[in-house]
N, C-alpha and C positions, 0 to 999 in steps of 0.2 A: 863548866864541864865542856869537853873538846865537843866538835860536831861530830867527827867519825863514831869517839864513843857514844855520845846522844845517838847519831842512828845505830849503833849498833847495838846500842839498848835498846833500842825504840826498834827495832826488826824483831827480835826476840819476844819483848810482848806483846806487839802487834800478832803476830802469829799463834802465842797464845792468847790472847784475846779475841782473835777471830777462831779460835777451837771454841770459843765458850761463850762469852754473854754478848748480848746483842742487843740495841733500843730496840722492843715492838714498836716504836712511832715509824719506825720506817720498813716492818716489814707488815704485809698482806697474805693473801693465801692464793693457793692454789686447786682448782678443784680436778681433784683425782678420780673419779668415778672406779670403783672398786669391779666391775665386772668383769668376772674370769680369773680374779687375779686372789680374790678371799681364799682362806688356806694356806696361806702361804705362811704363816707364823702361827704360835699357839694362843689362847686366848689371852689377855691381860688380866693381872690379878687384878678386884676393884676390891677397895673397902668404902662403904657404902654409896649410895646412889648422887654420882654429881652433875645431876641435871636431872631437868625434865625432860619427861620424852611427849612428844603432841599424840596423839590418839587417832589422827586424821592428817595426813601430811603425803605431802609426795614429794616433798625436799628434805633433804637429814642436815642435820649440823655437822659437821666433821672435823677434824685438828689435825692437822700434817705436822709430821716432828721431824727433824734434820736428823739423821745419825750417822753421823763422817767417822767410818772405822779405820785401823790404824793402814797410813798409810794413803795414797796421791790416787789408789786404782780401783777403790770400790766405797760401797757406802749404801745408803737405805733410806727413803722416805717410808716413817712411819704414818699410817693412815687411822685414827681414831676416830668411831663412833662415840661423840659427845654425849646423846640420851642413852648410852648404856654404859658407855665408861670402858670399852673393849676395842683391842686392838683388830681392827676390822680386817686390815692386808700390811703387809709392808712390802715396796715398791724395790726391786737393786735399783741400785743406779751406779754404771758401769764405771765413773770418773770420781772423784770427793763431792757431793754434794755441801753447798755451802750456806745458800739461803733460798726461798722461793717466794714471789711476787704474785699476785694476780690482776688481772685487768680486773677493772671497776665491775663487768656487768660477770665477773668470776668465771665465766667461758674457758679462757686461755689462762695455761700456769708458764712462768717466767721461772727457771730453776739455772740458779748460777753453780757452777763448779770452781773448784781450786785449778781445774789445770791438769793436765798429763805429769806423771814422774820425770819425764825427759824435758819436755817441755812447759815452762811454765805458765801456755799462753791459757787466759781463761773462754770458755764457752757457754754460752745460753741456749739450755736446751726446752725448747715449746712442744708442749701438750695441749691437745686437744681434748679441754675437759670432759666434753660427750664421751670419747671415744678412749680416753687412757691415755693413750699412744700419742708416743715424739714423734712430729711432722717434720722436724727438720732441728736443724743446731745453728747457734750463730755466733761466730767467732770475736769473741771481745779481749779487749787486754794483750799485752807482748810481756805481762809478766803478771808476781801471784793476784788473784780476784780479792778483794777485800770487802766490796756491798754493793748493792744493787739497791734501786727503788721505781717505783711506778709514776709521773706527773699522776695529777690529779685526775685529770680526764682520760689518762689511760693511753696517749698516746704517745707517751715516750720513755724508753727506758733509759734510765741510766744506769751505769756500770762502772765501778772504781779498781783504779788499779795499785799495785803498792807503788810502782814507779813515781804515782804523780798522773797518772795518765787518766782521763774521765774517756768512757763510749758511751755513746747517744744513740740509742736502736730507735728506729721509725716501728711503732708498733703495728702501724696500716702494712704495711710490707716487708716488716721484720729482716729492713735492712740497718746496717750500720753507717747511719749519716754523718755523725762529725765524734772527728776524737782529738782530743784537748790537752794538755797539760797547766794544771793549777799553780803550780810551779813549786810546791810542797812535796815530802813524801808522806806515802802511807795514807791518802787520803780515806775515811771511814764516816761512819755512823750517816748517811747521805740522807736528807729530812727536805721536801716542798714546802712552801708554805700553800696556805690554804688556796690560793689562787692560781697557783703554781709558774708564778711569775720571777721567783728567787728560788736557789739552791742553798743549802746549808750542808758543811760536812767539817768535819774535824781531822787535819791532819800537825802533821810534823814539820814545824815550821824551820826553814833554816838558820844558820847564824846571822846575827845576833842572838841575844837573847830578847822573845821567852821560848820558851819551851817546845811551845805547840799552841793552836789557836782555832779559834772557830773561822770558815773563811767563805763568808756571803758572794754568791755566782749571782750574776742575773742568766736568767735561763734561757733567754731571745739571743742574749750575744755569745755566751757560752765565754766572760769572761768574768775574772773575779773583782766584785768592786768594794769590796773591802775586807780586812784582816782584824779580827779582836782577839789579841792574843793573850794567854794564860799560863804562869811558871807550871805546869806539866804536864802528865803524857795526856793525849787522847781521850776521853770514856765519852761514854751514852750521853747523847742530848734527850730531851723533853721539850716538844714545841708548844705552846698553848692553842687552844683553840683557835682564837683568833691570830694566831701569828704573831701577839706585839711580844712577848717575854717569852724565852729559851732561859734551858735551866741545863747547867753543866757540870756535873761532879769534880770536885777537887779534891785533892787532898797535899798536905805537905809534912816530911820525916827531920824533923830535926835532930841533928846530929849530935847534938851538943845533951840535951834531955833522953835522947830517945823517942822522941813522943812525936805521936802522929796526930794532926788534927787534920779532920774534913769538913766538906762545908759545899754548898752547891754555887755555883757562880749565878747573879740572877744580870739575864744579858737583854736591858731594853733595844729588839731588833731595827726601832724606829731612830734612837741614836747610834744603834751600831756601838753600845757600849756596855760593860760590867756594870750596872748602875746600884746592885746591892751585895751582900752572901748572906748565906742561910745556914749556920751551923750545926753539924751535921752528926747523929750517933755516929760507931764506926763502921766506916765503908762508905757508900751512897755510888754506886751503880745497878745494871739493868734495870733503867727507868722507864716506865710506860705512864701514860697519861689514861686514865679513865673515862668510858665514853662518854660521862656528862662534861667535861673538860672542867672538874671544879677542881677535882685530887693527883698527884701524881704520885708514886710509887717506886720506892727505890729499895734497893736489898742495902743490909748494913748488917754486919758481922754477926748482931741478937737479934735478926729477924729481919722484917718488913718494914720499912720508915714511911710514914705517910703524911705527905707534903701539900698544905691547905693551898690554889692557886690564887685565892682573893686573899688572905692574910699574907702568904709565901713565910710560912714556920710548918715547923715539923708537930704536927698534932696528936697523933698516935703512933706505938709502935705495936708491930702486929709480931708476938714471938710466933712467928713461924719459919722454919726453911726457907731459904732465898734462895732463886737459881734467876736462870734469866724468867722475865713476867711477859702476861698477856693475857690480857682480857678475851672471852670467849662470848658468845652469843648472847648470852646475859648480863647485863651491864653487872650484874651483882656478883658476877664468877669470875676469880682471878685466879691464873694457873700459874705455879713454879714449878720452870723444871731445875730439880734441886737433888737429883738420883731417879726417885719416880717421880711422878709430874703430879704434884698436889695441887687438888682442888679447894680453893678459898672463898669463904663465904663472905666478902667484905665486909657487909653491913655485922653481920655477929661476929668479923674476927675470928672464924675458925678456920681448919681444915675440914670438909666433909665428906672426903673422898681421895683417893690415890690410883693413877692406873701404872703400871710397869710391865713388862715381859721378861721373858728368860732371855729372847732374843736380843735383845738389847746391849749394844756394844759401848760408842759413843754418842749417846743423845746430846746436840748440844744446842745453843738458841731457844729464842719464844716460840711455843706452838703457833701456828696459822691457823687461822678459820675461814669456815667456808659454809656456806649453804645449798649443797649441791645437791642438784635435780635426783631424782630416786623412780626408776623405770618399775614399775608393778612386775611382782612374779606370780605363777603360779604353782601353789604348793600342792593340789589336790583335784580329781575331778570324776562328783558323784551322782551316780551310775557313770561310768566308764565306758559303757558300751548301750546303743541302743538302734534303733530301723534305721533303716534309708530311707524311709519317709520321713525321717525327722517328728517334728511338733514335740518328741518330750522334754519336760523339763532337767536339768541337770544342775547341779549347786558348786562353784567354781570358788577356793578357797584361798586366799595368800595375801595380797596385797603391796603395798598402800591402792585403795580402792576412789577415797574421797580425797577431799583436801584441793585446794587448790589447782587447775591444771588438773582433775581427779578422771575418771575414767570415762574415756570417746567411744570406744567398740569393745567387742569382743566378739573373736570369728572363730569356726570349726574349718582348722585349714585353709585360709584365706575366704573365707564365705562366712559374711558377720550371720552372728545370729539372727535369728526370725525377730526376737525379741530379747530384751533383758532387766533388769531390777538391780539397780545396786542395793544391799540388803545393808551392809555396815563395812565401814572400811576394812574391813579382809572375807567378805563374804559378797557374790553376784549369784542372781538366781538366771541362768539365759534358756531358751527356749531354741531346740537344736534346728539348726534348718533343714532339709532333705541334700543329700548326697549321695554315691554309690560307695558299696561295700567297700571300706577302708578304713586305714587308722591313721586319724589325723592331728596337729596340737593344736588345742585350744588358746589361743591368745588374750592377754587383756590389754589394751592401748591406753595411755592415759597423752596429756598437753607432752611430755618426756620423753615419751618412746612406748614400745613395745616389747611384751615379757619375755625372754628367751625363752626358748623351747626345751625341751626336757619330754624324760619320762613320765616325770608326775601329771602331765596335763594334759596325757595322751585321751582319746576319744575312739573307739572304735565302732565304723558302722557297719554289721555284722547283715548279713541276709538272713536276717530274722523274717518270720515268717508276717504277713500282711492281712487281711481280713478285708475281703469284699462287698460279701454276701452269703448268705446262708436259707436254706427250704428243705421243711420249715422253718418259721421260726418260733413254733410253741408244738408241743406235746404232752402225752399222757406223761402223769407222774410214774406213773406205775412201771414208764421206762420202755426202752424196746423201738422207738422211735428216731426212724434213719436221718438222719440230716444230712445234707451234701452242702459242704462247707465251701467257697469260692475267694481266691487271695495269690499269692506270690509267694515263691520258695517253700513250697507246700513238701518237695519230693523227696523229703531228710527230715519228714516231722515222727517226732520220736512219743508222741503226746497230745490226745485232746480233750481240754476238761470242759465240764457243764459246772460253772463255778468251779468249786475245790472239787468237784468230782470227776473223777478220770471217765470217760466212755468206755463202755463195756467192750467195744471194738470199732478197729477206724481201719481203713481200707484207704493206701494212696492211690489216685485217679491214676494223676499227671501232677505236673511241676505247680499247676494250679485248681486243683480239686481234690478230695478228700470228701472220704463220706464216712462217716463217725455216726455210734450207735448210741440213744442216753442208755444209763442206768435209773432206777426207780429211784428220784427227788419229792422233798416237799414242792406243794405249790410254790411258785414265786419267779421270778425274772431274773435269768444272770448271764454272767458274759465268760462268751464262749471263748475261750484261747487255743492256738494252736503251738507246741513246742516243739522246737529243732534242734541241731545239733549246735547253732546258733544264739539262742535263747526264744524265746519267747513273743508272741504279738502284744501287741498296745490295744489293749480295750480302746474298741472305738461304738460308734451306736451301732451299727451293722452290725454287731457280733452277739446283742439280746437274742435271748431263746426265755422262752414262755413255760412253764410246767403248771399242769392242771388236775384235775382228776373229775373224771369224764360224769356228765350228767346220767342217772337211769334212763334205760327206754323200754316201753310196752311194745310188746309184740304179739299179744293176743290176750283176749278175755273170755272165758268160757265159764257156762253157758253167755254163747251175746246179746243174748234178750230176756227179761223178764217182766211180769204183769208192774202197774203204773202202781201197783199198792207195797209194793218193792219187798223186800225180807230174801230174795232169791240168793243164795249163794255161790259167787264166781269164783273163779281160780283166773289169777292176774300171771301171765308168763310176759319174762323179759330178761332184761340184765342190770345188772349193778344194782340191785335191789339194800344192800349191805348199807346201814344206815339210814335205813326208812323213819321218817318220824311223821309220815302223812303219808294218805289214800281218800284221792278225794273221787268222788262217780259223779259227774253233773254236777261238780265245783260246792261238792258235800260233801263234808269228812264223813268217812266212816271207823267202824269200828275193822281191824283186818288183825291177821295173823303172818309173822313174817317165816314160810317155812322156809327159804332158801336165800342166796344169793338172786335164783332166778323167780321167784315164787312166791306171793303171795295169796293168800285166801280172806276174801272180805264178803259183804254183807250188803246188797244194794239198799239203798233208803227207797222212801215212796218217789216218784216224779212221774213229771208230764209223758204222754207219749212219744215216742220218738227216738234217735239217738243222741246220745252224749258219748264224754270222752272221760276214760279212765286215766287220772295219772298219779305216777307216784314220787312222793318229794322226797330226799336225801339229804345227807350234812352241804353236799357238792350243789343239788339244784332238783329243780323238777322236771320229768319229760316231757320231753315237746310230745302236742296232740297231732292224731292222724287217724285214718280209718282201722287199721292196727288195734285201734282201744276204743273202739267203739261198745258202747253195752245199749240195747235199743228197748226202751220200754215200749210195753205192748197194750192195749187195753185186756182191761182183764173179762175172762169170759162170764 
């Protein structure tokens, strides 16, 4: 076959092949941190649950998906929540989005573009995962972008061009240090080895023949030191764990039958040569290697083909949808995006899930993953309003609360709380601190940041009214007992109860005085509140009020004397007589008649000469003695 035509075959599927499948051995993820930017597409449909979601976490899983729509000017990173299986946000992106990288410690996202319509030079645009947002772009390529990959350590990017042309970004300064030509076109699928001491990429080899070939870089000198070439086009590598065996999809059409056969090339990388093949169902691209590094995984025509790394045979096939793969946080969860991105159970060989959207244009590539930091929100905050003196409790709801890096503070308004309790990962109990009347948001902090502010988490401290002092602090039940109540923001009180009960009338002094009347209570102890237009005071111990009901008293006995042989009949005057069950004369019951409230009539017993003291007992108490109740036995004539 001529070169011109080989490249001009070899352009044509190169380009569709960079629309569509990609090894995950050489892409990573990006961490997009979704803030401000959710809503922006409709939910994803999910059929059932394909993951687990942790209970206690302040980092989420995530999966960024390429979606390069039609045309050089626009395009979409999709952003998926992995424990829900829902399309979280999707990102524009102003250029073709092509693939995206992340640094090792997931911080910084690397997102390659196709290039401008006019121009076809390509660009790297850096995200700053905390914060979303492009920091700057960095100019790669003088023609179309074909792959990107990360060294190992993260501190160098590379970037391919169709030309033949390799750029080398300094990640510390996200300059472009050296740009190279391999001296092939079309250079693709761009693979480190574990040490990151060798580059590996598959391009388009010139005339002679073969075809195309694998073409080993050393990475120090940024030249190529050897060629293992193969009669066809390009596809997906699979590197092994350790570096020594790569594995290369083939296939060949014969002309003469019709028939196609494929097979995987197996390339010992320590001779730098084909040293076996692997006969292959049909198809055998978008290969990913599984993170125990024992299986590899390739799409073939009836599904999934899966390729044992210590035998090197195809041992299972998985009828499922192939699209391009990528293993997701789970070693056991392997994703095809294959229309929607199915979720695969590998150990049982199923699907267990699907996410898609309506929004969705062209998805193309393995999804990235990511484990990105998750700032705590706040969903709720109850009582909402309370003093300026603070001390009440409030219950702060939303989360992530626990977990790792889980929650450092929580302020009213830049003022941490007095106190706090983490209760359960979406629930803090805090203790408000004192401030002046305002409405302020409640914060929660975790190791990740700090929860945006909102309405939901608003706190208001209202000039509610405060509680000093109060005289008395006990009265008759029977009610009618004035009390002058002492506190702050008294002068807009609309309200004062003795417990649940209102005061019969309350008089504003001044801005801090208040004299409130009871109404007739059982005995007992309660707290005295004052209401504004504000709300309400905080029981504090100053605000007990005492209800009684008052002991009998004697206020005269007549006659006040009779003979020491007693029988003499006196008339007892007093008050509160009501619930007499004793009359005692010289600390001796007697036998008495209760004619009144004020009144009683009894019967002196015998006793010594002299006076005594008359009292009388009640359900409430007995009257204190005094000369008042004196009855003075006489000797008898």
């Amino acid at each position: 076959m001529g070169a011109r035509l080989r490249e001009g075959i070899f352009t044509v599927l190169s380009k569709l092949r960079h629309a569509g499948r990609r090894s995950a051995s050489a892409v990573s993820a990006f961490a997009l941190v979704v803030a401000g930017l959710v809503g922006a597409t409709g939910i994803a449909t999910v059929t059932a649950a394909p993951a687990r979601a942790s209970t206690a976490t302040t980092a989420a899983d995530l999966a960024y998906v390429v979606d390069s729509e039609h045309g050089f000017d626009r395009g979409q990173v999709h952003v998926i929540d992995v424990a829900t299986g829902t399309v979280a946000n999707s990102v524009p992106v102003p250029i073709k989005p092509v693939f995206v990288v992340a640094s090792p410690d997931k911080r910084t996202a690397y997102v390659l573009t196709a290039g401008s319509a006019q121009m076809f030079d390509g660009e790297v645009a850096v995200i700053d995962a905390a914060t979303s947002r492009v920091t700057h772009v960095i100019g790669v390529c003088s023609d179309y972008t074909t792959d990107e990959a990360l060294s190992p350590d993260g501190s160098r990017l590379w970037v391919e061009c169709g030309d033949g042309e390799i750029s080398v970004v300094d990640t510390g300064t996200d300059q472009e240090i050296k740009t190279f030509n391999v001296g092939a076109r079309w250079p693709s699928g761009i693979t480190f080895s574990p040490d990151g001491s060798t580059v590996y990429t598959m391009a388009w080899l010139p005339s002679p023949p073969p075809l195309s070939g694998l073409l080993v870089i050393d990475s120090a000198s940024y030249t190529v030191t050897a060629t293992i070439g193969y009669d066809d086009l390009d596809r997906e590598m699979v590197l092994s764990r350790d570096g020594a065996t790569a594995l290369i999809p083939q296939s060949h059409y014969d002309l003469g039958t019709h028939i196609t056969t494929h097979w995987l090339n197996v390339i010992d990388t320590a001779k730098r040569a084909i040293t076996a093949t692997i006969p292959m169902p049909e198809g055998g691209s978008g290969g990913v290697l599984d993170p125990t590094g024992t299986a590899a995984y390739y799409c073939a025509d009836n599904g999934i083909a899966v390729v044992d790394m210590a035998s090197l045979t195809v041992t299972r096939t998985l009828n499922i949808p192939c699209g391009s793969l990528s293993f997701g946080p789970d070693p056991n969860t392997l994703y095809s995006m294959a229309g929607p991105i199915y979720v695969i159970d590998v150990a049982a060989g199923k699907v267990t899930g699907s996410i898609t959207d309506s929004s969705w244009v062209a998805v193309r590539g393995p999804a990235a993953f990511v484990r990105a930091p998750v700032i705590p929100t706040v969903a709720a905050i109850s009582p909402a309003k309370g003093a300026e003196a603070g001390g009440g409790t409030v219950v702060v709801t939303g989360g992530p609360f626990l977990g790792a890096g889980g929650t450092t503070g929580v302020s009213f308004g830049g003022v941490p709380a007095a106190s706090y309790t983490v209760d359960s990962d979406s629930q803090i109990t805090a203790v408000v601190p004192p401030q002046t009347a305002r409405t302020v948001d409640v914060t929660v902090t975790n190791d990740n940041g700090t929860s945006a502010t909102g309405q939901a988490d608003q706190y208001t401290y209202a000039a509610i009214p405060t509680f000093a002092s109060m005289t008395p602090n006990s009265g008759v039940s029977s009610g009618g007992t004035s009390v002058v109540i002492t506190g702050t923001h008294l002068s807009t009180t609309t309200a004062v109860y003795f417990g649940g009960t209102a005061a019969s009338s309350f008089t504003i002094d001044s801005d801090t005085q208040v004299t409130a009347v009871t109404r007739a209570q059982t005995n007992g102890t309660v707290d005295v509140t004052v209401t504004n237009t504000s709300g309400t005071s905080t029981a504090v111990p100053a605000d007990k009020f005492t209800f009684f009901s008052p002991v009998p008293i004697v206020t005269s006995v007549s006659p006040p004397s009779g003979p020491t042989t007693g029988g003499t009949t006196v008339t007892i005057t007093g008050e509160r007589f009501t619930g007499t069950f004793r009359v005692d004369i010289g600390g001796v019951a007697v036998p008495y008649t209760l004619d009144s409230a004020s009144q009683i009539t009894a019967v002196t017993p015998p006793g010594q000469a002299g006076p005594v003291d008359v009292t009388v007992t009640t359900d409430v108490g007995t009257s204190a003695t005094g000369t008042a109740d004196y009855f003075t036995y006489t000797t008898s004539p």
